[in-house]
Each structure stands twice: as C-alpha cells, then as structure tokens.
N, C-alpha and C positions, 0 to 999 in steps of 0.2 A: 485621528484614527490610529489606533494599534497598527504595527508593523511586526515584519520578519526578522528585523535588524538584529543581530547578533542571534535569532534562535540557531541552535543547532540541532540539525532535522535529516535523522536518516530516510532517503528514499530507496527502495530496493527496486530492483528491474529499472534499476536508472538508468541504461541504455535502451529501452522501449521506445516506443512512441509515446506512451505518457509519460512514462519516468523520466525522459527529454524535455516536455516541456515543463515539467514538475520544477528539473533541477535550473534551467535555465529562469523561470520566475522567480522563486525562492532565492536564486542566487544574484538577479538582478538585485531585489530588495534589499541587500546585506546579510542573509543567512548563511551559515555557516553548514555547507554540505558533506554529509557522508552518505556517498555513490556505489550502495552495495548492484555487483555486477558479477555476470558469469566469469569470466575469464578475462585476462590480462588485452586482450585484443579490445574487446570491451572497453575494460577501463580507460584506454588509449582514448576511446573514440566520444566520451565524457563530454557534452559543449558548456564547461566552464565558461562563464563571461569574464573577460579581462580584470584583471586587480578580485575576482571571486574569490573566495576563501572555500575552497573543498578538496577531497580527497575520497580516491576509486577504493574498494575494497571486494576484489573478485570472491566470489565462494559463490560453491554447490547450494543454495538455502533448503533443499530437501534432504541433506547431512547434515545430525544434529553435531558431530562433534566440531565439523569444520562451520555450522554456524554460532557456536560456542565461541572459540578462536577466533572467526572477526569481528564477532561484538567486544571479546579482552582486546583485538586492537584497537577498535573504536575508542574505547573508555583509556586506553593510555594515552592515543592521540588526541585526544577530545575531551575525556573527562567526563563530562557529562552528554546529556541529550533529552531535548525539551519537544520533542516529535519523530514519530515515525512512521509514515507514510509507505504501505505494503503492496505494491501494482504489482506482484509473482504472478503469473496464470496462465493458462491456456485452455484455450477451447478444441474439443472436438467431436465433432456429430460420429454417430455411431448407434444404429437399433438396439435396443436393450438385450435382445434375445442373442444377439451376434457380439456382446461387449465380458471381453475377457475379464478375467480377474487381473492379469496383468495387467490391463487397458486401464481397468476402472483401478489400480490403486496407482498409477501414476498420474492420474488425473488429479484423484485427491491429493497426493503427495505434491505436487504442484500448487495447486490451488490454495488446500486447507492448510495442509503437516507445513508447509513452508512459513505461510502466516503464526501458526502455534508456534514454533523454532522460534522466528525471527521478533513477534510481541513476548515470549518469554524472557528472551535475553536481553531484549533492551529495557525493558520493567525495571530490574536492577541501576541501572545508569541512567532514569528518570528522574528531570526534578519535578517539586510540586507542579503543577501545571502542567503535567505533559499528555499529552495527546497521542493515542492509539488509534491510527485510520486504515482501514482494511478497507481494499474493492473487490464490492462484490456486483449484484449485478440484477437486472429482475427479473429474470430464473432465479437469482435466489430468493429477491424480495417478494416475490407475487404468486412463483407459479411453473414448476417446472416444463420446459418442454419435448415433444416428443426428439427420442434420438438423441438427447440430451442429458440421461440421466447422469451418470456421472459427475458432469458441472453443473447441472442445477445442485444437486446434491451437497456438492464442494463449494458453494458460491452460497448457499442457505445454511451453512456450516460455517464458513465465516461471519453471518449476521448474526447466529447464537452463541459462537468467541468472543466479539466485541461485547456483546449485552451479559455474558458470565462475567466478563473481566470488568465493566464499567461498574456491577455489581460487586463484584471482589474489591474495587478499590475505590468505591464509595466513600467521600470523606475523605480521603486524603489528596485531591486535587488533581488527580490523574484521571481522564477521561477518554473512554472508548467509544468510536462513532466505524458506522458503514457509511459507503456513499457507494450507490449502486446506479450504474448507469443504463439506459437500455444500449443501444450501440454505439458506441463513440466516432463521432465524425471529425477526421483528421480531415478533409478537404474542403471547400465550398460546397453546397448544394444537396449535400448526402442528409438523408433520413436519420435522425436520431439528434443525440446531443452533442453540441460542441465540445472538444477536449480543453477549449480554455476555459469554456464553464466550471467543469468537474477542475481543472486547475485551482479555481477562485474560488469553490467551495472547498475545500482542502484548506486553501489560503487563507479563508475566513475562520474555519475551527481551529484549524492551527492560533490565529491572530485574535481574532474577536470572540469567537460564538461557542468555545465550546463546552464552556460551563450549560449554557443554554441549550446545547444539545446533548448532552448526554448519555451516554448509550442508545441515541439516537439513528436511526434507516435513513439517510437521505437519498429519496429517488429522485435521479436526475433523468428522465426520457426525452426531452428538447421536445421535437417533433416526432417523437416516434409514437 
C-alpha cells in the first residue's frame, strides 16, 4: 500500500479540529508537514508527534500579499509540496434578507478567496503528482440551505475551483478533488461523519486514489 512517507503536504487551519487530526495522521505516517495557522499562539499549540518532521506557518489566508509570503517560505524551507489540504472555513446562519454585505463577503473570503489564495500559490511549488483538496460541504454538493446563503454559496464555490483547476491542469499530473462532508462528528454517537473518515479520505487521494479521482465531489455524510 502506497504511504505518506516523506510527502510534503501543506495543511491550513492546522490548529482546527480537523486540521489537528489531519496533521497528527499524516505525521504519524512520515509526512513531512507545513501547519499553515492563524497566529503564532497557534502555531505553539501544533500536536506534532515526537521525531515528526513539521513546521507552523502563521498567516492571515484571506491576505493575498501575506499568503504570498508564506508560501516563498514554505518553498525555501521545503522546496517543494506534493499536497495541500484547505479546512479555512466558517459557518454562519444568518436570513438572507437580514445578511449584510459585510457579512456575506467575509464569509466568502473565508470560505472561498482563502482557498483561491492558498491553491494559487502552492500550484507553483507542486510536483508532478500533487493533489489539491478543498472542504467543502453539502450545501455545497447538493443544495443550499435556508439562512445559509452565504456558505452554501462559498462551499459550492469551492466544488467549481477544484473542477476549473483539475481541468486547467489536466495532463500534467496535478490533481484537484472536493470532499464534502455533511457534519463532521468529533465525538461518539453524533449524527453525521466521522472526522477520521474525511481524515482517510484525504489520506487515500493524497496516497492512492487520486488519479482515480480526479476532479472528483466526494460526499462523505456517515449517518447523516
């Protein structure tokens, strides 16, 4: 079975609750991590496993010049990067009628403009093989819902990122994929998908699958 062994695979919102157990798996395996995070407080709080090979990289990702700047450090520290894994996002309910324009473009700038940012600049510092994974969600895959417009919108904006870009880069061994989950369940018992699922899926297009999937939607809904 293919492994993670020596890939080097930026995750962003690496201090989340996904981007935690992203970096902790990947890093079990032998991957070589770069832990894009808010701020240096953050980066502190990183759970590297022992003898891991990774390194935190604070930035704004909804600032293109300051996400510019940690991708030139990435590629001096690192050189290259053979994945990168995009969990930026936030949800929030809100009536359409009642949702600012202020509201609605930091949603998307969150959500979307961060993903575009962060797969632009790492595109450069891809080698053949590399893997572009955006989470989106199913609001975006399926169906937006009510009091949701915004990230339905920004979550269905990511699925036609990936699918322009796996298109743009057709043939040359770079591969863009969604994996959209319905709600991700961090504890026992909760309604929806397990977070080590959507982990393993990640880990298998990264590793095995992702010629096979190719600008591919994967919905993951567990029990939801």
């Amino acid at each position: 079975m293919a492994t993670l062994k020596n890939k080097v695979i930026v995750i962003t919102g690496a201090a989340g609750r996904l981007g935690r157990h992203l970096v902790q798996r990947f890093a079990e395996e032998g991957a070589v991590i770069a832990a894009v995070v808010r701020d240096d407080e953050e980066a502190r709080s990183i759970p590297f496993p022992e003898n891991a090979e990774g390194w935190a990289f604070p930035v704004d990702v909804t600032d293109e010049e300051l996400v510019k700047a940690c991708f030139r450090q990435i590629g001096q520290q690192l050189s290259s990067i053979d994945a990168i894994v995009h969990t930026v996002g936030g949800w929030e309910a809100r009536p359409l009628a009642e949702t600012s324009l202020e509201e609605w473009n930091a949603v998307m700038s969150l959500n979307l403009t961060s993903a575009f940012l962060c797969f632009r600049e790492a595109l450069p510092l891809m080698k053949a093989g590399g893997r572009l994974i955006g989470i989106s969600s199913g609001q975006g895959a399926d169906g937006g819902r009510a009091e949701q417009a915004a990230y339905s919108a920004a979550k269905a904006g990511i699925i036609r990122l990936v699918e322009a870009a796996n298109e743009e880069y057709r043939g040359t061994g770079i591969t863009a994929h969604a994996v959209a989950p319905s709600m991700i369940v961090y504890e026992e018992g909760g309604e929806g998908v397990s977070v080590h699922d959507i982990v393993e899926i990640c880990r298998s297009i990264i590793a095995e699958t992702g010629n096979a999937l190719s600008g591919a939607t994967i919905r993951a809904y567990g029990s939801a």
